[in-house]
C-alpha positions as CSV (number, residue, x, y, z in Angstrom):
1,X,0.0,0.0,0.0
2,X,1.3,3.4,-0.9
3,X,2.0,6.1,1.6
4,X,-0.4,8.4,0.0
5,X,-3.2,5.5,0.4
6,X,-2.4,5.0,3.8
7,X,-2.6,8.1,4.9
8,X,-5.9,9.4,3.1
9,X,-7.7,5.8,5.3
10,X,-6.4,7.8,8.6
11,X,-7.2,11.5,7.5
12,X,-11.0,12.9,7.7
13,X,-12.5,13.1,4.2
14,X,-13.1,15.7,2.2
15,X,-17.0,15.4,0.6
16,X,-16.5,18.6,-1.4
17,X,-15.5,17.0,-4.5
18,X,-18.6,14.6,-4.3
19,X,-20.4,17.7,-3.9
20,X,-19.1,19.3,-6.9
21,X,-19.4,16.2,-8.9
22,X,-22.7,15.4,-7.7
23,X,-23.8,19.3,-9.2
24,X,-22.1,19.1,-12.0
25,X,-24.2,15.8,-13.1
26,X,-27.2,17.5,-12.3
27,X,-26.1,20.2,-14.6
28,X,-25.8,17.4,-17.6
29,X,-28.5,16.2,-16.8
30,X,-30.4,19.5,-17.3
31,X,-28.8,19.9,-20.7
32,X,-29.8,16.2,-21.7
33,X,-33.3,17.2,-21.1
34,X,-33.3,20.7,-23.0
35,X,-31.5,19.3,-25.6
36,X,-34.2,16.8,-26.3
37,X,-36.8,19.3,-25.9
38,X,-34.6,21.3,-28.6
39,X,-34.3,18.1,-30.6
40,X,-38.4,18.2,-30.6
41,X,-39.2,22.0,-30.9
42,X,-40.3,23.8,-33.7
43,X,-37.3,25.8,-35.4
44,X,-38.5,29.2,-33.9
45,X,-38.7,27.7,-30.6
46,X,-35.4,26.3,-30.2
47,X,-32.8,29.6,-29.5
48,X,-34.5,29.9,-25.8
49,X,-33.4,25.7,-25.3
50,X,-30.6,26.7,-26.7
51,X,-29.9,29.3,-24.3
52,X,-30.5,27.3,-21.4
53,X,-28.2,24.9,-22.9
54,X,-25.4,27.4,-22.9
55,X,-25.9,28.6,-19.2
56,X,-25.5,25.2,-18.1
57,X,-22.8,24.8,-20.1
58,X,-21.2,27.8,-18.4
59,X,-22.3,26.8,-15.2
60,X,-20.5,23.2,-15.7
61,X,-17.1,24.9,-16.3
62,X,-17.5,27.0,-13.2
63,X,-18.2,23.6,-11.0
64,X,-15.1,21.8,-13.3
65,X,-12.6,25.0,-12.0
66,X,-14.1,24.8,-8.3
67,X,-12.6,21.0,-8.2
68,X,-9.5,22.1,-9.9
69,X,-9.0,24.9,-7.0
70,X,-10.2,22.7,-4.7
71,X,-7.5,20.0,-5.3
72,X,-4.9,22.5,-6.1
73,X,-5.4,23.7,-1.9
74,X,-6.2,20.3,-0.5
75,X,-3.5,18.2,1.3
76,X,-5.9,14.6,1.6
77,X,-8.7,13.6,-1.0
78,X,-10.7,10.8,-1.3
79,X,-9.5,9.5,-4.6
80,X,-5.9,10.2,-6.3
81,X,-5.2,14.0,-7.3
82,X,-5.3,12.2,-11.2
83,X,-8.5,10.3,-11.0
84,X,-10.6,13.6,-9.5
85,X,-9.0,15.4,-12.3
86,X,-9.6,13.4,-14.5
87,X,-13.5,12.9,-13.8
88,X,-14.1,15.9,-13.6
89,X,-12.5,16.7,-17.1
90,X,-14.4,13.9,-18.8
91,X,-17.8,14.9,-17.3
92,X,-17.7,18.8,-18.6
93,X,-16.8,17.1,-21.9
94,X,-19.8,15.6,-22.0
95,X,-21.7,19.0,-21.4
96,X,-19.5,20.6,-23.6
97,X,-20.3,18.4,-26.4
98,X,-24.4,18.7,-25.7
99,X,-23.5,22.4,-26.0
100,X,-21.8,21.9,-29.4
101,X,-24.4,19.5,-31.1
102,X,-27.7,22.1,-30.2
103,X,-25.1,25.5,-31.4
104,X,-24.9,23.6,-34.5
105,X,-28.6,22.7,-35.1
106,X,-29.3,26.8,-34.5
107,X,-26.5,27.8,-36.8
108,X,-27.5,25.3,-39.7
109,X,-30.7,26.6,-39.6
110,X,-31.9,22.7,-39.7
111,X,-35.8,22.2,-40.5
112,X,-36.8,19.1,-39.4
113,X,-34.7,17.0,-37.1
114,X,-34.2,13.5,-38.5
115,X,-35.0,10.4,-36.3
116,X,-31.6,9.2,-36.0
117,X,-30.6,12.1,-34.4
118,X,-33.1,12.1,-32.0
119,X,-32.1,8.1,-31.2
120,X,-28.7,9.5,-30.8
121,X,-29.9,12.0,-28.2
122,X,-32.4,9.2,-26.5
123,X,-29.4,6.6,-26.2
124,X,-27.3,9.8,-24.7
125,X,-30.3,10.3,-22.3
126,X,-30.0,6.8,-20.8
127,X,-26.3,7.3,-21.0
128,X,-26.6,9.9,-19.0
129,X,-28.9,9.2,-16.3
130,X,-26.4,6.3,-15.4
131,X,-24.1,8.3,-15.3
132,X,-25.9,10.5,-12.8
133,X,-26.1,7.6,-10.7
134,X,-22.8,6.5,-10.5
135,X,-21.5,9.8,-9.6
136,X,-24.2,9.8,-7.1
137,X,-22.9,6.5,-5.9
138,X,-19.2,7.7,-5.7
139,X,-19.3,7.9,-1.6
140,X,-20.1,4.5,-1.3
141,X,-17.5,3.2,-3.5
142,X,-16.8,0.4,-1.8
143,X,-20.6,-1.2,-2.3
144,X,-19.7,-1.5,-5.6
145,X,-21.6,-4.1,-6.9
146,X,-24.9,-1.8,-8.5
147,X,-22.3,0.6,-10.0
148,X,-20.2,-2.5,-11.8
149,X,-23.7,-3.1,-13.3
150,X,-24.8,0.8,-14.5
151,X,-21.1,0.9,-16.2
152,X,-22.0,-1.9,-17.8
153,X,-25.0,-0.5,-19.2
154,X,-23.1,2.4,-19.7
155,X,-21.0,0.5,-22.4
156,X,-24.1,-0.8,-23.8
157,X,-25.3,2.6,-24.9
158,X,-22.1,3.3,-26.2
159,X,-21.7,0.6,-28.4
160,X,-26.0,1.0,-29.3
161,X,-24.8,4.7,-30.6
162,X,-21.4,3.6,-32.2
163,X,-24.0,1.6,-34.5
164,X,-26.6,3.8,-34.9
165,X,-23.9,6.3,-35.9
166,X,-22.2,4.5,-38.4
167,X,-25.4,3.1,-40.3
168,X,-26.7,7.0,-40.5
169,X,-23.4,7.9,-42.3
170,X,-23.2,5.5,-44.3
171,X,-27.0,5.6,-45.3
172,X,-26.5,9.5,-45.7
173,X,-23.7,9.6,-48.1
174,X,-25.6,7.1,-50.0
175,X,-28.8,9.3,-49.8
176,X,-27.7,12.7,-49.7
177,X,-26.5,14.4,-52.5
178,X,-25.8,18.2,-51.7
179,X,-21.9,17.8,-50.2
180,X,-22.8,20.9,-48.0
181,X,-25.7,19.2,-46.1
182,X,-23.8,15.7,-45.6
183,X,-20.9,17.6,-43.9
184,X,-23.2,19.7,-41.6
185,X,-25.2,16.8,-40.6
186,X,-22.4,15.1,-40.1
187,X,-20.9,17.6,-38.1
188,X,-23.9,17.0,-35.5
189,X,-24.4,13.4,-35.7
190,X,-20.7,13.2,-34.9
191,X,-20.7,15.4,-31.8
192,X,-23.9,13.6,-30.7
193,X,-22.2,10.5,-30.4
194,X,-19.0,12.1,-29.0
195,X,-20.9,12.7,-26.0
196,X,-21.8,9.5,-25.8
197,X,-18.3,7.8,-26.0
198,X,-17.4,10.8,-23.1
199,X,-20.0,8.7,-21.0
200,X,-17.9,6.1,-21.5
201,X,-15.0,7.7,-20.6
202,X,-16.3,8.7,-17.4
203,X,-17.5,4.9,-16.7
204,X,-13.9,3.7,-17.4
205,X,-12.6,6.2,-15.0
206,X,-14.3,4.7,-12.3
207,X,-14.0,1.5,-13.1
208,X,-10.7,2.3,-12.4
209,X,-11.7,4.0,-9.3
210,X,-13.1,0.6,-8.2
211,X,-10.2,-1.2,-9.1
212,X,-8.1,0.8,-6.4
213,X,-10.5,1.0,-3.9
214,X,-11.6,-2.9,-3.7
């Protein structure tokens, strides 16, 4: 056992980085929903969505720099300085990435949404609310047996939007013939399942997480 381990199982711990975790999954969470009420509003309706989208965007890199500031003045934490870092870095991207896919949809001026991309954003819902729970299950770490099983549905959705992303591209340079419109849409589609791979991420950083702390 490292030093560093042993003496973070004698010192008091520190619960503001659950905190800030916790929020900041509550913050992706809000996006996830306004982007799927973007995904199914009318064209004029969608800047306000959009809107929201951004301010919890912002509001998600204000909670990421809190944990950076925090670890930066802390002496013991409850995971290693890397991992917090780390998670933290991989769940803005996800908000970041939500942000990206509705700017797009408001600067392409897109019509009518297509269906796939509105599976995309349903399979990065469910992604999502596992997510939520797992980071919301980070102070029990060591009942690990109901997180082992949402990262494995977590892997599920990614690998259920790795397909439905490559069948849409495929099927749209088959179908689509104006060059312009293939790259924009593939422009979103790609961000769309971006986030979705970030979910991963985030599920691979604590299964690390429970690797260490078994």
């Amino acid at each position: 056992m490292s030093l560093d381990r042993f003496i973070q199982m004698l010192m008091p711990k520190d619960h503001t980085f659950f905190q800030l975790f916790e929020e900041t999954a509550d913050f992706i969470i809000g996006g996830s929903n306004s982007l799927k009420a973007l995904m199914q509003a009318e064209p004029a309706g969608r800047a306000l969505l959009f809107e929201k989208i951004e301010q919890l965007e912002h509001k998600c890199d204000d909670t990421t720099h809190k944990v950076y500031r925090h670890l930066n003045g802390t002496f013991v934490t409850p995971f290693d300085r890397e991992d917090i870092h780390l998670l933290a870095s991989e769940l803005d991207d996800i908000m970041d990435l939500m942000d990206e896919s509705a700017k797009r949809i408001i600067l392409y001026r897109m019509d009518k949404i297509p269906q796939a991309m509105i599976q995309l954003v349903d399979i990065l819902e469910k992604s999502i609310l596992e997510v939520k729970f797992v980071i919301s299950s980070l102070r029990q770490i060591h009942k690990s047996e109901d997180i082992r099983k949402a990262l494995v549905r977590i892997h599920d959705h990614e690998n259920e939007a790795d397909k439905v992303f490559e069948e849409t591209i495929a099927k749209l340079f088959d179908e689509e013939k104006n060059a312009v419109n293939v790259i924009k849409m593939k422009d979103i589609y790609g961000s769309l399942e971006r986030a979705t791979d970030k979910c991963e991420d985030v599920a691979n950083v604590v299964e690390a997480l429970l690797i260490k702390h078994a």
